[in-house]
C-alpha positions in Angstrom: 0.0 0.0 0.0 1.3 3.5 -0.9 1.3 6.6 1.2 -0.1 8.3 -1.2 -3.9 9.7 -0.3 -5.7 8.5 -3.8 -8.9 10.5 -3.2 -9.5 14.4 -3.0 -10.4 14.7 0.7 -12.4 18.1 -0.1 -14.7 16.5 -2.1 -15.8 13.4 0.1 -15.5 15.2 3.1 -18.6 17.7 1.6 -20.0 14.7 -0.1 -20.5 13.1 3.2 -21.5 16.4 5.1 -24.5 16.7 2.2 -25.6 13.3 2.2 -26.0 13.1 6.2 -24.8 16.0 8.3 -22.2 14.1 9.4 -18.2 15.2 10.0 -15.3 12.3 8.6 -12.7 11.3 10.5 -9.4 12.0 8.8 -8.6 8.1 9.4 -11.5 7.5 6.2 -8.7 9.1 3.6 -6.2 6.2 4.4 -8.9 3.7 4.4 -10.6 4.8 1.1 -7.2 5.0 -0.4 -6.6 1.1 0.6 -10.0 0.4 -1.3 -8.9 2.1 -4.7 -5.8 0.5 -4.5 -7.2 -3.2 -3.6 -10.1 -2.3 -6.5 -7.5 -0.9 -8.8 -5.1 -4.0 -8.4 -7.9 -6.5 -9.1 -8.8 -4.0 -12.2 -5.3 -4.3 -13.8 -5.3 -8.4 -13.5 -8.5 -8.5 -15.2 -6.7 -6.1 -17.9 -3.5 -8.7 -18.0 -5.6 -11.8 -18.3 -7.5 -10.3 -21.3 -4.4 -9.2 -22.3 -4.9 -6.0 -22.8 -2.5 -2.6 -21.7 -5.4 -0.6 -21.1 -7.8 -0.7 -18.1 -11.1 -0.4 -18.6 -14.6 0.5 -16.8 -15.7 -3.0 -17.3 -12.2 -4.2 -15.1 -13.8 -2.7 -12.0 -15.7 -5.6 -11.0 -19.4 -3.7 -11.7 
């Protein structure tokens, strides 16, 4: 896992303040950033095993 923050905390911070009222926890960056990367990972096998070098909306398991 990187150290990297892969989301723009701005955004889900207001997202989740619209949706519900609610504040986020600074700890929600790190553990949305795991999710991209684990979601991200599984996107670029599914890229390799079609063998492809492009990933692709249908890679995210959706």
């Amino acid at each position: 896992m990187s150290e990297e923050v892969l989301v723009v905390a701005s955004k889900v911070k207001k997202h989740i303040k619209e949706k519900s009222g609610m504040n986020t926890s600074s700890s929600v960056m790190a553990a949305l950033t795991a999710i991209i990367e684990r979601e991200c990972d599984k996107a670029i096998a599914s890229a390799q095993g079609e063998k492809r070098k492009t990933v692709m909306d249908r890679d995210f398991g959706g």
